[in-house]
Backbone as numpy.savetxt, mean C-alpha at the origin, in Angstrom:
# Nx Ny Nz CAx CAy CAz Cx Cy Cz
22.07 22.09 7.47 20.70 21.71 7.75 19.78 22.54 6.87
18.84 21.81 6.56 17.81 22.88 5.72 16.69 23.60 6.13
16.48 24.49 5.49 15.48 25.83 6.65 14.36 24.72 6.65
13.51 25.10 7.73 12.60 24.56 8.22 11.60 24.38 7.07
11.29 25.57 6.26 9.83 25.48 5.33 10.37 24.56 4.12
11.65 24.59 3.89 11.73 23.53 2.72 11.66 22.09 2.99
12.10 21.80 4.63 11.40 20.16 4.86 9.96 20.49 4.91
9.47 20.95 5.87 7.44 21.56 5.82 6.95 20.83 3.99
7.91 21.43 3.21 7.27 21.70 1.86 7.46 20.05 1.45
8.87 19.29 1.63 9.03 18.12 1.14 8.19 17.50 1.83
8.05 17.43 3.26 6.95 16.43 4.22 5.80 16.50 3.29
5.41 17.67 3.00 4.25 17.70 2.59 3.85 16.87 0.87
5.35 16.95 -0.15 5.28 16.14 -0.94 5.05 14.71 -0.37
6.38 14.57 0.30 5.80 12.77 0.90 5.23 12.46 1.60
4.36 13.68 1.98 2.59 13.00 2.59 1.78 12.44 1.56
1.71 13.40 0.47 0.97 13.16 -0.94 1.33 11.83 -1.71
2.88 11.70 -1.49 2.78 10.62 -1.85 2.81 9.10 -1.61
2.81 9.02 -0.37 2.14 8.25 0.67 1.15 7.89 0.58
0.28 8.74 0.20 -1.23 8.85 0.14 -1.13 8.13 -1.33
-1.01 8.88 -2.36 -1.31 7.84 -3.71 -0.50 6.74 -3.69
0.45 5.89 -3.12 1.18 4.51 -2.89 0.23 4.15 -1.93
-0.41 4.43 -1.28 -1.50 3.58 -0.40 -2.64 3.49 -1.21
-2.92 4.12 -1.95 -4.13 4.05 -2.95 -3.86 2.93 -3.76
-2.93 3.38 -4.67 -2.63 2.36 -5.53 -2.32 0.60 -4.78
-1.62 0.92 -3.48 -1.35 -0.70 -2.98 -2.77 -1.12 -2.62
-4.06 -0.45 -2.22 -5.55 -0.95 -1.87 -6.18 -0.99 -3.44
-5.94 -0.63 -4.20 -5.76 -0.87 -5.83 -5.55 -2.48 -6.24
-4.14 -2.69 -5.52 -3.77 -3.93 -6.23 -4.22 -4.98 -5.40
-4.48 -4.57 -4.19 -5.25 -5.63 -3.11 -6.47 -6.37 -3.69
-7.31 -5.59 -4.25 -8.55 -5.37 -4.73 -8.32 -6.17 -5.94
-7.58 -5.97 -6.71 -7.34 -6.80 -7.69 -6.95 -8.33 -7.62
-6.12 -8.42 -6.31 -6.07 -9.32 -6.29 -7.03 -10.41 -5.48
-8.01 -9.69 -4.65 -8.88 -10.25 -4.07 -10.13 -10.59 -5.53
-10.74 -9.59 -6.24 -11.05 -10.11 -7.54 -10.28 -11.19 -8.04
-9.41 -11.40 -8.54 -9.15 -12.71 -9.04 -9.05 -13.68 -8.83
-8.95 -13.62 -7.33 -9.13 -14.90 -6.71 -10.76 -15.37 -6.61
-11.49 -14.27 -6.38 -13.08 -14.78 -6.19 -13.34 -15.66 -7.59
-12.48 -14.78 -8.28 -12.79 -15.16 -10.19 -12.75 -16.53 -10.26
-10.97 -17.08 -9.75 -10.80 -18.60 -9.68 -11.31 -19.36 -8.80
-12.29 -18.58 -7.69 -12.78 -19.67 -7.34 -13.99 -19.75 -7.83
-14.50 -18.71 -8.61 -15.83 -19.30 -9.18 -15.58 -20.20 -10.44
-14.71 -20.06 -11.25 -14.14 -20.90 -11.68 -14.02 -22.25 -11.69
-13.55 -23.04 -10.48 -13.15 -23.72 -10.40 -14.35 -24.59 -9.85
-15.43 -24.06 -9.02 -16.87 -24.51 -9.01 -17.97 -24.61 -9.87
-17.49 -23.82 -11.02 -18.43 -23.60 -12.26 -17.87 -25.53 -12.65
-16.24 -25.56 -12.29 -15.99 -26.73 -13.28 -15.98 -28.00 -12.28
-16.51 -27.79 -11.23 -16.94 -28.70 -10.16 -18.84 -28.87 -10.57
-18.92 -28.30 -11.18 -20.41 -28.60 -11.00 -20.85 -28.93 -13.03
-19.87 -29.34 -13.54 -20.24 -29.55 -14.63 -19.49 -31.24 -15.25
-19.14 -31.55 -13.82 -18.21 -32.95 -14.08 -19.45 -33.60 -13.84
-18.68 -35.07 -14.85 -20.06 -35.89 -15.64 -20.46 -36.75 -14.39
-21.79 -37.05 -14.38 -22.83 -37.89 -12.82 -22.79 -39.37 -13.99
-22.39 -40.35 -12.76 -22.85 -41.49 -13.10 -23.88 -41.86 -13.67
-25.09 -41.70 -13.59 -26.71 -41.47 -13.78 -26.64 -41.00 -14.69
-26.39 -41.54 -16.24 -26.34 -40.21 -17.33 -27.70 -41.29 -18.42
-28.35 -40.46 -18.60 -29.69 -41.18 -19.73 -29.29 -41.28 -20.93
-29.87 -42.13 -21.83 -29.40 -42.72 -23.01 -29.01 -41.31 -24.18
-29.84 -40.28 -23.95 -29.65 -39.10 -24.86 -28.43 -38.62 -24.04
-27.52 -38.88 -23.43 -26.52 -38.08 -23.02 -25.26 -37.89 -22.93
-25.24 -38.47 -24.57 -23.92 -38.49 -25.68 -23.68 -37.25 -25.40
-24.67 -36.86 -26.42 -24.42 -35.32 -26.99 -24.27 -34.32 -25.55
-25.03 -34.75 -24.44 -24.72 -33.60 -23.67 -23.32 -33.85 -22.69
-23.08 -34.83 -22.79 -21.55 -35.65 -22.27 -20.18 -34.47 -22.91
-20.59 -34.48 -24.38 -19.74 -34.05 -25.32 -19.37 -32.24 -25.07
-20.61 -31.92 -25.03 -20.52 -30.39 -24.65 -20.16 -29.89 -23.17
-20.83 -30.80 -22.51 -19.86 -31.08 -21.03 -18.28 -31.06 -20.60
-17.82 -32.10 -21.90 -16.68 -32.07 -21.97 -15.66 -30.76 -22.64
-16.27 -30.29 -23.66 -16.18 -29.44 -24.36 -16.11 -27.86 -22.93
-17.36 -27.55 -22.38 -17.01 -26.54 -21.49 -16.16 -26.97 -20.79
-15.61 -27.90 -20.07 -14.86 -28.27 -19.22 -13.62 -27.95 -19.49
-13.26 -27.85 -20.74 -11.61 -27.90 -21.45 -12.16 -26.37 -21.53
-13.17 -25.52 -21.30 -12.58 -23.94 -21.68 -12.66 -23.64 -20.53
-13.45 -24.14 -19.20 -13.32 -23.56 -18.14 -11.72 -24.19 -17.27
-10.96 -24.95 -18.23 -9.87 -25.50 -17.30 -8.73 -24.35 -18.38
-8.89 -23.85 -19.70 -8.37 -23.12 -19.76 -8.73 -21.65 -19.28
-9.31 -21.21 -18.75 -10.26 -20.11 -18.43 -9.56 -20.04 -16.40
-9.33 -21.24 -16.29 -8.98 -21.32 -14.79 -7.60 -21.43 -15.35
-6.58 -21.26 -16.12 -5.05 -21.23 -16.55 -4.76 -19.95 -15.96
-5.92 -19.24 -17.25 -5.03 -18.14 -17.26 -5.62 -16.86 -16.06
-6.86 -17.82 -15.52 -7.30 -16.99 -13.91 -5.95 -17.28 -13.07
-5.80 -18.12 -12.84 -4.46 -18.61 -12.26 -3.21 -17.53 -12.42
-3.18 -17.20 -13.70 -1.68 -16.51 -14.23 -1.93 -15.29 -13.79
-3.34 -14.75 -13.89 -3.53 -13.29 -13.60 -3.90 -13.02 -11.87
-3.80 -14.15 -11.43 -3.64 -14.28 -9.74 -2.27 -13.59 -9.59
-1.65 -14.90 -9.80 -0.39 -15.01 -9.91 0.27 -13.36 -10.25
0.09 -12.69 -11.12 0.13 -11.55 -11.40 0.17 -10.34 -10.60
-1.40 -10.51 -9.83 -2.28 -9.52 -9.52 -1.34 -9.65 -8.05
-1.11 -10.73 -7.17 0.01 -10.83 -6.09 1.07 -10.48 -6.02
1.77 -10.11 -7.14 3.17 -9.90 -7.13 3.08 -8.87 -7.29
1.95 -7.91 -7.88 1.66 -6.49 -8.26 0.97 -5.88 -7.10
0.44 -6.60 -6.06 0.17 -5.88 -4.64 1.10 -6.40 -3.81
2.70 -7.00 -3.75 3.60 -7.16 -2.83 4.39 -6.13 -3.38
4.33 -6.12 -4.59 5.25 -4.39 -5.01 4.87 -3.34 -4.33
3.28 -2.71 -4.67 2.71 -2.23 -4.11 3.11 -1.75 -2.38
2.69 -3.10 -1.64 3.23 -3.44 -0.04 4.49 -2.60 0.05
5.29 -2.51 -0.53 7.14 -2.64 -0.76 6.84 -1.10 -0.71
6.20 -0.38 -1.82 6.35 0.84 -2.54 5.61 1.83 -1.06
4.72 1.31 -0.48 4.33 2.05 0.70 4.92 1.81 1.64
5.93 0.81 2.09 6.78 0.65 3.23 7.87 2.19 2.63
8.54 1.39 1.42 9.26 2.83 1.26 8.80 4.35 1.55
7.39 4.67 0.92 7.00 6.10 1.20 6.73 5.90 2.36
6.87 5.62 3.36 6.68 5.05 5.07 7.42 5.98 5.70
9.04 4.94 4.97 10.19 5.12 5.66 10.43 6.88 5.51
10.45 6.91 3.90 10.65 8.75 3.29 10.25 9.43 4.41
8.41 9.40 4.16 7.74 10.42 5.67 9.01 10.60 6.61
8.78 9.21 7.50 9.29 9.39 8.86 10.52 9.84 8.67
11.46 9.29 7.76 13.02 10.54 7.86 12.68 12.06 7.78
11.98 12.18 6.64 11.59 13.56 6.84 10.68 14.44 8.16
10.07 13.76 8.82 9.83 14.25 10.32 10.95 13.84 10.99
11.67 13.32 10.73 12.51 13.46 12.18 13.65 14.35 11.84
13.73 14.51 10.53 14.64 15.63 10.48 14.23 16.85 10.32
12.65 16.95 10.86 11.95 18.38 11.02 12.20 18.15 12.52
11.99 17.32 13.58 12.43 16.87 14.63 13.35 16.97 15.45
14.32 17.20 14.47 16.10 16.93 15.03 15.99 18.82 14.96
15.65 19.44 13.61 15.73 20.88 13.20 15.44 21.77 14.34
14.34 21.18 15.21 13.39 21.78 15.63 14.53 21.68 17.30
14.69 20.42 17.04 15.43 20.56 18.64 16.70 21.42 18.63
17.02 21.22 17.44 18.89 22.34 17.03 18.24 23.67 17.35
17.03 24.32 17.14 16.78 24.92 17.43 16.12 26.07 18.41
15.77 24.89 19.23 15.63 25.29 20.52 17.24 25.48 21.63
18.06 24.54 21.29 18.68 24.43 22.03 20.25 25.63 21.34
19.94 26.07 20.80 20.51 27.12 19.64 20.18 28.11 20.60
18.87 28.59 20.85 17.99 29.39 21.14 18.54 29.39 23.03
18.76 28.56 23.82 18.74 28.42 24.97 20.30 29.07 25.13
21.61 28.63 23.90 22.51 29.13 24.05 22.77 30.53 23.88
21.71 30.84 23.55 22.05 32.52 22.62 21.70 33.38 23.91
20.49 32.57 24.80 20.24 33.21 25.78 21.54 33.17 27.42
21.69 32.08 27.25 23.02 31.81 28.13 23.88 32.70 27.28
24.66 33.22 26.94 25.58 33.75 26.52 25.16 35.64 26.31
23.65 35.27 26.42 23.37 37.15 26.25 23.64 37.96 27.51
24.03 39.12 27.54 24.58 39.66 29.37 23.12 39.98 29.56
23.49 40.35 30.98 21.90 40.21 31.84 21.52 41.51 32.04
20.21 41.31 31.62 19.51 42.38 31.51 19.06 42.84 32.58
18.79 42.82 33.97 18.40 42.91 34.87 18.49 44.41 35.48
17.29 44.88 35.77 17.52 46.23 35.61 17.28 46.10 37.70
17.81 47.28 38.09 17.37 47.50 39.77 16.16 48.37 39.88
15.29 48.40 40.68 13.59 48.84 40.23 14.05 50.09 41.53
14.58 49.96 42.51 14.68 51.22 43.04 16.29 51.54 43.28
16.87 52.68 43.95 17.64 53.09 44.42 18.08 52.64 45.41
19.24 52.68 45.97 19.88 51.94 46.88 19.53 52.63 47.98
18.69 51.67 49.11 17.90 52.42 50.02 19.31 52.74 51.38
């Protein structure tokens, strides 16, 4: 079993790093909540630029450039898409990477846990087994 201050010392690494795997997984959350706002503005930018029945005789030319943004905001919503896509699989890692430093912690307390009880009960035997101290306070009346 290992002395007590060298788990103390590791707990205390995989507190720390607990702490930055939770950072980083509210990191990738964030990221991925950004990209999604991204595609959906996106995808309303290209909802609100599709052509109206009602179009006036000058509205060749603005038909054309209509069409024209439309093909960059449908590539523009590709590769929002891909970096969704991305940004999710990079905060379920994330998820994964703090379950693991989870699990680390808690083995390491319970085997400060388990230490702690070997040691009490270590302690209870040493006393069962010590002869008795019991002194007589007077003389035999």
């Amino acid at each position: 079993m290992a002395k007590p201050s060298k788990l103390d010392r590791i707990l205390r690494v995989r507190t720390l790093q607990l702490g930055l795997v939770q950072a980083e997984e509210a990191r990738a959350h964030d990221r991925a909540a950004s990209e999604q706002m991204l595609r959906s503005r996106i995808a309303q930018l290209t909802a609100n630029v599709s052509p109206t029945p009602a179009a006036a005789p000058v509205a060749g030319f603005s038909l054309v450039a209509a069409a024209h943004f439309r093909e960059r905001l449908h590539q523009s919503a590709e590769a929002a898409e891909g970096r969704l896509r991305a940004a999710q699989a990079t905060a379920a890692r994330a998820s994964e990477a703090t379950r693991e430093a989870r699990r680390d912690q808690s083995a390491i307390e319970k085997l400060i846990a388990r230490a702690d009880a070997e040691a009490v009960v270590k302690a209870i035997r040493a006393m069962e087994a010590a002869p008795p101290t019991r002194k007589i306070r007077h003389d035999p009346c």
